[in-house]
C-alpha positions in Angstrom: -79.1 60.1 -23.9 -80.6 58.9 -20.5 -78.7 57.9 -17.8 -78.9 56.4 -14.1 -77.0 56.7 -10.9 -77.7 56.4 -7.4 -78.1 59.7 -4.9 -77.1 60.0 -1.3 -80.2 57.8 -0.2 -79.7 54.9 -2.7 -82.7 56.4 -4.8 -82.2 55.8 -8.8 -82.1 59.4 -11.1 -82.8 59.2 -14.5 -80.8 61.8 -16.2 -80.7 63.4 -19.9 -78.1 64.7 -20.9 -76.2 65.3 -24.2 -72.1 65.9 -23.6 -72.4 62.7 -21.0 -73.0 59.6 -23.3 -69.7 60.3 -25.3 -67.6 60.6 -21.7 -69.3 57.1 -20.9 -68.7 55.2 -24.3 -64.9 56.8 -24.0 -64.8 55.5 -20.6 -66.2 52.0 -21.3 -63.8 51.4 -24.3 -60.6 51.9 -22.2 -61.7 49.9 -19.3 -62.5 47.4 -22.0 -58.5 47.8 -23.7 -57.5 47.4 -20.0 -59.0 44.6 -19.5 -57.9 42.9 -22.4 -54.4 43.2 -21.4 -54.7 42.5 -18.3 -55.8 38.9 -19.7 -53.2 39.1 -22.1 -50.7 39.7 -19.5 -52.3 37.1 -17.2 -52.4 34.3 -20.1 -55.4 34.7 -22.6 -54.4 31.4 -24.0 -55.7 29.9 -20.6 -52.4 28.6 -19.3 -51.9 28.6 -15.8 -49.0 30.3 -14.2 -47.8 27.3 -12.6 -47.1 25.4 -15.5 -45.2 28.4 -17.0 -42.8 27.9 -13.3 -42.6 24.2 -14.6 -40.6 25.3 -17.7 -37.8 27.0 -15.8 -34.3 26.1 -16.7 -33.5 23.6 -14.0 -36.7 22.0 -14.8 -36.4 21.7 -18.7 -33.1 20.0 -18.1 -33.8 17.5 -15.5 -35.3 14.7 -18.0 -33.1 13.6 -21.0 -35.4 11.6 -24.0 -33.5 9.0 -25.7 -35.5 6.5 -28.2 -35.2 2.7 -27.9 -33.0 2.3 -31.2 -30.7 4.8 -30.0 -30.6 3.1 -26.2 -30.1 -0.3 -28.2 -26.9 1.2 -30.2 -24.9 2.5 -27.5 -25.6 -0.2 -25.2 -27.5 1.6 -22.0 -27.6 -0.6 -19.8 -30.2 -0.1 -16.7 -30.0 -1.8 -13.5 -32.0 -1.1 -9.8 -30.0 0.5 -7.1 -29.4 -2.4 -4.5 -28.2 -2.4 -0.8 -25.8 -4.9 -0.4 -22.7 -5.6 1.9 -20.1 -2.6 1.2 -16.3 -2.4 1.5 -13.6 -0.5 0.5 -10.0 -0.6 -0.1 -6.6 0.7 -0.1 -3.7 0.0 -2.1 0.1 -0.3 -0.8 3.6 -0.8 -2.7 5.6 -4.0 -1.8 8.4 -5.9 -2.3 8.9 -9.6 -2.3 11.5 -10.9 -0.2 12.8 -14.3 1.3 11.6 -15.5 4.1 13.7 -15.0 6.7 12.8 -17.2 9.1 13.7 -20.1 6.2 17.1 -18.0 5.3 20.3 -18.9 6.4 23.8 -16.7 5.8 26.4 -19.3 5.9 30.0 -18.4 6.7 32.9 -20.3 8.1 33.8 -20.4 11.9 37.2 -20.6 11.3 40.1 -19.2 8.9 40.9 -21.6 6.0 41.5 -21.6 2.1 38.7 -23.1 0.1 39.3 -26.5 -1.1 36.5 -27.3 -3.0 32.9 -25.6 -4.2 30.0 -27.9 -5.1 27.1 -25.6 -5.0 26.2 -22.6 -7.4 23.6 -20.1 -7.6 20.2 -21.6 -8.4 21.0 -25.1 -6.9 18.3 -26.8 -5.1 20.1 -28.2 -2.1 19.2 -31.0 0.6 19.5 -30.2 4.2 23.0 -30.8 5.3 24.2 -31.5 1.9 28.2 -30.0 1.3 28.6 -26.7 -0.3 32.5 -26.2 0.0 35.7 -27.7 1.4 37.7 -25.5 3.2 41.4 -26.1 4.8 42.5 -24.6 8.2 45.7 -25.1 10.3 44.0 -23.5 12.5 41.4 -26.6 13.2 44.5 -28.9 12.9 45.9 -27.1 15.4 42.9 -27.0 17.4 42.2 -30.8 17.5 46.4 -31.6 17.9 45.6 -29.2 21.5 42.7 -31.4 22.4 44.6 -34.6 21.7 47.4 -33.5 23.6 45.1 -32.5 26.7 43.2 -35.8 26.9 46.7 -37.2 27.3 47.9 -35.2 30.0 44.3 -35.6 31.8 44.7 -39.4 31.2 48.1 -39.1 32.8 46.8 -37.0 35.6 43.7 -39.4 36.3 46.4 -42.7 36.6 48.6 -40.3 39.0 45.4 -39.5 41.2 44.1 -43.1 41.6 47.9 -44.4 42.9 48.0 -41.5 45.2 44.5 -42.7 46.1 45.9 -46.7 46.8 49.2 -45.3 48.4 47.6 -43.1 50.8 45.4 -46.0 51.8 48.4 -48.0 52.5 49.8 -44.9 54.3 52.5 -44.7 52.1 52.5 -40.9 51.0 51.1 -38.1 53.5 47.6 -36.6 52.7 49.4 -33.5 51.0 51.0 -35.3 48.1 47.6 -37.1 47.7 45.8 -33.3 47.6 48.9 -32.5 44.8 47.9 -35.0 42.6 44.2 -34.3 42.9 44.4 -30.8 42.1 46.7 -31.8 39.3 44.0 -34.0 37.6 41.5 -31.0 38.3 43.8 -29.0 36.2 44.1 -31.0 33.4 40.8 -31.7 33.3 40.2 -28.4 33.0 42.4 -27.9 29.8 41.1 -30.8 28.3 37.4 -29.5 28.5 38.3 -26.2 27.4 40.3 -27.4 24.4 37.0 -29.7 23.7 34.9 -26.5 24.1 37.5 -24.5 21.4 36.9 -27.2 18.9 33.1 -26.9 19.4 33.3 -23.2 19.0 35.2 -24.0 15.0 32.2 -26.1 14.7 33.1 -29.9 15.8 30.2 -31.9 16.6 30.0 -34.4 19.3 30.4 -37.2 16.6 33.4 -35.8 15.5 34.8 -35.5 18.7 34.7 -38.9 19.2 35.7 -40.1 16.1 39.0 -37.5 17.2 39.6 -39.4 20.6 39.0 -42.7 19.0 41.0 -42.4 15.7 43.4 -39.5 17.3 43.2 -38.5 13.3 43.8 -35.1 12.9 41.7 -33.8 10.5 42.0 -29.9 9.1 39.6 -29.8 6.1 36.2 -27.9 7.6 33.1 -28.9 5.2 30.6 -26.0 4.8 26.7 -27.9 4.8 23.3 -26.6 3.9 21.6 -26.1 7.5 17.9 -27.1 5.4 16.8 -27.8 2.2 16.3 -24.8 -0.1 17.7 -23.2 -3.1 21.3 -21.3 -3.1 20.2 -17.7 -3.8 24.0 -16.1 -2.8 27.6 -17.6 -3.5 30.6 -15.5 -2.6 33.7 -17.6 -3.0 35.6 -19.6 -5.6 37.9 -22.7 -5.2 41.6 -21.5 -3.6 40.8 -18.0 -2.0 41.7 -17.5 1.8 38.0 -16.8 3.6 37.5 -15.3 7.3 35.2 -15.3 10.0 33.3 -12.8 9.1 33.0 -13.5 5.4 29.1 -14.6 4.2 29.9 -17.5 1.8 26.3 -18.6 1.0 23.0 -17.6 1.7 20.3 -20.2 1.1 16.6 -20.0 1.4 13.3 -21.8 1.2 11.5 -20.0 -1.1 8.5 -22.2 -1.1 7.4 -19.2 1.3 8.2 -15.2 0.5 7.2 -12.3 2.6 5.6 -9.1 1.1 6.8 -6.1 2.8 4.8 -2.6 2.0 5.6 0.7 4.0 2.0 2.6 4.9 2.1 6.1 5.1 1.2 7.7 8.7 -2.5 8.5 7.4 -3.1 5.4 6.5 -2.5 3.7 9.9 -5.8 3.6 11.2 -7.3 2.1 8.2 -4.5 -0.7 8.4 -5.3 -1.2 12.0 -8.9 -1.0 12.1 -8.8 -3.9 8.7 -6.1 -6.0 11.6 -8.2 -5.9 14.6 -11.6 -7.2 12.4 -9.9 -10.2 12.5 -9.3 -10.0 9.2 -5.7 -11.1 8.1 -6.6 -12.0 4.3 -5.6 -9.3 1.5 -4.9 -9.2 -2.2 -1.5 -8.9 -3.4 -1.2 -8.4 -7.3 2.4 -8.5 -9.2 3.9 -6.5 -11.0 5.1 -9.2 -13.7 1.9 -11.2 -13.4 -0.8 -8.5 -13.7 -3.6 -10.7 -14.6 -3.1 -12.8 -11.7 -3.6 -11.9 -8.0 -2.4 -13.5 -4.8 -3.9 -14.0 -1.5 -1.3 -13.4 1.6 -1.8 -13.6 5.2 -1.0 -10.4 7.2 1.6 -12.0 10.1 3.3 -8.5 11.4 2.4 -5.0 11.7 4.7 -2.6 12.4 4.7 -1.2 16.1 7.0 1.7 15.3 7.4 4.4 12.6 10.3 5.1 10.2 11.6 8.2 11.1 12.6 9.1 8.0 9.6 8.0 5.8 7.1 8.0 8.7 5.8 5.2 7.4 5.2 1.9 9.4 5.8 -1.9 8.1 3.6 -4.2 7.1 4.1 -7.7 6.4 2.5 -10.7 4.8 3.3 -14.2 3.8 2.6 -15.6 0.4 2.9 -19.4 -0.9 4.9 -19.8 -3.4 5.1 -24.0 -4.4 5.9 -22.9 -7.8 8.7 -20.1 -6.8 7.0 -18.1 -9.7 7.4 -15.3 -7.2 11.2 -13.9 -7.1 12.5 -11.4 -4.3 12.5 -7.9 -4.9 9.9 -8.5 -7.4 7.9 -5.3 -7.2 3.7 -5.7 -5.7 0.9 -4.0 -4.6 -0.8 -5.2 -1.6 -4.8 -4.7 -1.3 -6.3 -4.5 1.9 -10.1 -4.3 1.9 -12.2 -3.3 5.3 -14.8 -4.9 7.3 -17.8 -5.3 5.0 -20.7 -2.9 5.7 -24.4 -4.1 5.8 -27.1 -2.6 3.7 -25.4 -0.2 2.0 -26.8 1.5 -1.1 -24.0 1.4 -3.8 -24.2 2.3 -7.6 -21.5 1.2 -10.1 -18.5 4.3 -10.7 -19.7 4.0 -14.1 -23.1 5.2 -13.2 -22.4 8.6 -11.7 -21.4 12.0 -13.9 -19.9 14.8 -12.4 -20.2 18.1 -13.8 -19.3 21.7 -12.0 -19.1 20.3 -8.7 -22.2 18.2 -8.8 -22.6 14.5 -9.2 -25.7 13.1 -10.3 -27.2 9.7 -12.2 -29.7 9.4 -14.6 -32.7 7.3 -13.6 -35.0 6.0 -15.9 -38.9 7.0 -15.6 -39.9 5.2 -19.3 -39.0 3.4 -21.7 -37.3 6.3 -23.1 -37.1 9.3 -20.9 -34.5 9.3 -18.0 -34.3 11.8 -15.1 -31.1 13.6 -13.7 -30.8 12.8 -10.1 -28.4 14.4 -8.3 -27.0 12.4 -5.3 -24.4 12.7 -2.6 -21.8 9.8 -2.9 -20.2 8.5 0.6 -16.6 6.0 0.3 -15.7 4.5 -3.1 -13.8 1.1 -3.6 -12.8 2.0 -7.4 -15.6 -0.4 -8.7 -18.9 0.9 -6.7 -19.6 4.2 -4.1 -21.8 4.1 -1.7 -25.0 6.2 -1.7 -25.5 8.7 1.0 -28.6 11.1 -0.3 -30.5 11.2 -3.8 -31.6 7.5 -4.7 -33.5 4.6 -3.0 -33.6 1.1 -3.3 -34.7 -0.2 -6.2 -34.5 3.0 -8.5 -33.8 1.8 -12.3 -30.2 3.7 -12.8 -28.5 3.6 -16.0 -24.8 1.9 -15.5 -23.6 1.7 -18.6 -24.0 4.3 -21.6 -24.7 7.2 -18.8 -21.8 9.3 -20.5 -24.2 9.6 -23.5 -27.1 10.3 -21.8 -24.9 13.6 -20.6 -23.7 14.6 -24.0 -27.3 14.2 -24.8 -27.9 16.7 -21.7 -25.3 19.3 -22.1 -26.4 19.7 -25.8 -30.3 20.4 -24.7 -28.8 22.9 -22.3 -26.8 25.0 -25.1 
């Protein structure tokens, strides 16, 4: 067999030779085998290598394919990721109590045995309507000391103007004149501070005059409503002895209760930051009324801590025209920040969390959605606000995305 090669100088020798062919054919068959390897191993099929990356794991499970019917079944519901004013919120336990500023404890301001009781617990009362009779010597004995000064100071001022005449007519000397003076300044005296006693047991100025007038002694002490309001305490019955310090009634206007919550040290700045907005609306929802809420009006936060608790007060006012609302009815008090502009928020229901990742499924057809992993910022329990992963306007699935993961999970096993 002939064959050709090149020498030294690029000159082509014809050769003959009979051992060589066989070496070449040998030769040109395994280059051949290797080369049909190599395009086996390289694709022979003609696929290229990049689409072979496409199919790696996290690729082949980033779209989910879920037909119309089945959408239409489970009720997926798909709505655009929109940027919108964002706020949060915190919730705080309460308790209803009176208002204290419309409360009154009523007790006695002197020593007697009760005569008669006309309110109970529950009455609506008018303001100074009577709420008990009470009996005291002591008053009796009060007003007798009063009557008895006002006649000694009447004395004393008849005494002091015929000192006045005599001296004129040089009758008596100056001293006897200055004797009787200082007498009337003595009585006088007396009688103001027996007037001032009886004022402290709780004589008015109309009663003292009806007292100098009549010169009636009168011992029975009547117990009146200070305002109108509801009895919410009663602590005596008919013929018991009550002191001073004794609280017989406590009545309130409860047309107006206060909702008291304790906040938690961390929670401070959120409280404060919500107060200095300007802000002084919040929610207040009721434990015995839970499909109702309430709005209140933040009128005091605390400027000190509990030291016990280390919690700080907060109060707010609630209308109550119906006096549904009870104290020491348990609440909740809801207190939502300034609002945020442009923030991109997805409904709770919308986002899936699964080992440590949280993602939503957007839709790219009518029925193949993409898993979109996102980065979620503050949450106020109904949306969460968007930090990285979606833009406005993406179509995100908000309802039904819990199937869409089962559908997920099961193309991953």
């Amino acid at each position: 067999m002939s064959c050709f090669h090149l020498d030294q100088s690029g000159v082509l020798i014809r050769q003959v030779s009979a051992v060589k062919p066989a070496l070449a054919c040998v030769r040109g068959v395994a280059v051949s085998l290797f080369l049909g390897l190599t395009m086996m191993e390289s694709g022979c099929d003609g696929t290229p290598s990049d689409v072979v990356a496409s199919k790696s794991p996290a690729s082949a499970y980033g779209h989910v394919t879920l037909s119309a019917e089945e959408s239409s079944r489970v009720g997926l519901v798909v709505q655009p990721a929109t940027l919108s004013d964002f706020r949060t919120h915190r919730e705080f336990p309460g308790i209803i109590q009176p208002n204290q500023r419309n409360m009154a404890d009523i007790t006695t301001l002197v020593r007697g045995r009760v005569v008669e009781v006309y309110a109970d617990l529950g009455q609506e009362v008018k303001a100074n309507a009577p709420l008990a009779i009470l009996y005291s010597s002591e008053l009796g004995l009060a007003q007798s000391s009063y009557l008895k000064a006002r006649a000694k100071l009447h004395v004393a001022e008849q005494a002091y103007a015929r000192a006045k005449f005599l001296l004129q007519e040089k009758v008596i000397g100056e001293a006897e004149a200055q004797r009787r003076q200082a007498e009337l300044l003595s009585t006088e005296a007396d009688a103001n501070e027996a007037r001032d006693r009886l004022r402290l047991l709780g004589m008015n100025g109309d009663e003292l005059s009806r007292l100098e007038r009549s010169r009636e002694i009168r011992s029975v002490v009547p117990i009146v409503a200070p305002f109108a309001g509801r009895v919410i305490g009663r602590n005596l019955t008919r013929g018991e002895v009550v002191e001073t310090t004794e609280k017989l009634f406590v009545v309130a206007d409860l047309s107006e209760v206060w909702v008291r919550a304790n906040i938690p040290e961390k929670d401070i700045p959120f409280v404060h930051s919500v107060h200095a907005s300007g802000d002084r609306q919040a929610e207040v929802r009721i434990n015995a009324y839970p499909k109702e809420t309430f709005k209140g009006t933040i009128t005091y936060v605390g400027d000190v801590l509990d030291p016990v608790t280390r919690t700080m007060q907060l109060r707010l006012e609630l209308p109550n025209p119906e006096g549904r609302l009870k104290p020491e009815m348990f609440a909740t008090i809801r207190l939502f920040s300034e609002a945020q502009p442009d923030r991109l928020a997805v409904p709770e229901s919308a986002l899936q969390r699964d080992q440590g990742r949280i993602y939503v499924f957007v839709q790219r057809s009518a029925n193949e959605y993409e898993v979109r992993e996102v980065q979620i910022g503050e949450s106020n329990g109904t949306y969460s606000a968007i930090l990285v992963g979606l833009s406005e306007g993406d179509p995100v699935v908000t309802h039904g995305a819990f199937v869409l993961k089962s559908e997920l999970i099961k193309k991953q096993t």
